[in-house]
C-alpha positions in Angstrom: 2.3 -15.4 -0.7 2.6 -13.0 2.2 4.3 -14.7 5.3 3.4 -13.0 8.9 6.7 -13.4 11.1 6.1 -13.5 14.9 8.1 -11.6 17.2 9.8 -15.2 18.7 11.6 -15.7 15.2 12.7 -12.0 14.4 14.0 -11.7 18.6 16.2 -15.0 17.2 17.8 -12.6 14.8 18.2 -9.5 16.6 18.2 -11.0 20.4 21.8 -12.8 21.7 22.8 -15.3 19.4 21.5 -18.9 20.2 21.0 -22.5 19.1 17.7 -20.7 16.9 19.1 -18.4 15.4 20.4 -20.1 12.4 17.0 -22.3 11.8 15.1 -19.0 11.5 17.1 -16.8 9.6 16.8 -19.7 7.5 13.6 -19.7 7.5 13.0 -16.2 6.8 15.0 -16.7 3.6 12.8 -19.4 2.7 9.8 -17.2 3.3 11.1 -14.1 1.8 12.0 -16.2 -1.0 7.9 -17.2 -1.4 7.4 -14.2 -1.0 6.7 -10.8 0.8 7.3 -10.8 4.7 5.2 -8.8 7.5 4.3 -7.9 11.4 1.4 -6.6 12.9 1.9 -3.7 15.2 2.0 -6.0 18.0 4.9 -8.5 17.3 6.3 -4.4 15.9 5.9 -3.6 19.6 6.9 -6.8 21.1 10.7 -6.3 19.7 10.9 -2.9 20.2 12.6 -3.1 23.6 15.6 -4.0 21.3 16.0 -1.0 19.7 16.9 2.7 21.3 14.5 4.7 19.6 11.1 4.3 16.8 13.5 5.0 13.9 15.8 2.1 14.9 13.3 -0.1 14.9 11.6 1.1 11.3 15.4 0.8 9.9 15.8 -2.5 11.3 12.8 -4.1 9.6 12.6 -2.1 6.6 16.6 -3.9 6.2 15.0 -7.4 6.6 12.5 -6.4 4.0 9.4 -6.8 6.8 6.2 -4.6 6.2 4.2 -3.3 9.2 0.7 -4.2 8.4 -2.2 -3.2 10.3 -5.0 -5.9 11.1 -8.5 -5.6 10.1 -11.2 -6.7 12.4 -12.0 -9.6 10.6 -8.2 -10.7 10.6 -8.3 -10.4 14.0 -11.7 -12.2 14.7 -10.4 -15.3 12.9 -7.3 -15.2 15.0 -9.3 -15.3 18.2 -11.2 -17.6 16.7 -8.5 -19.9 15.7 -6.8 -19.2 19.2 -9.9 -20.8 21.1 -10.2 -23.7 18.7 -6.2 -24.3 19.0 -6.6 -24.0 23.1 
């Protein structure tokens, strides 16, 4: 199974420490353990801020073992559509 890690839970690992950032490296483990682990170029974009330059950032999650995966239309469809039904 391929688990899709939003940027709240990876700025937990790489953000200033706090009371979440044990629960989700744990629960990174327990996804990477299910399986493989990825971001869309958004949540990619959304931590960038943390890092000085593009290469940092690639480093960074290639270490966690994250995959950048791009979004097809369809993917992102559902995801609106899911967003409305959720609001």
């Amino acid at each position: 199974m391929t688990t899709a890690v939003d940027s709240n839970v990876l700025i937990d690992l790489i953000g200033k420490e706090t009371r979440f950032t044990a629960p989700s490296i744990a629960a990174l483990d327990a996804a990477r353990a299910d399986g493989a682990l990825m971001v869309c170029p958004v949540v990619a974009a959304e931590i960038s801020v943390y890092y000085p330059m593009p290469k940092s950032l690639r480093e960074s999650l290639e270490t966690m073992g994250i995959a950048v995966q791009e979004m097809s239309y369809a993917s992102l469809h559902l995801a609106g559509t899911v967003f409305v039904q959720y609001c």
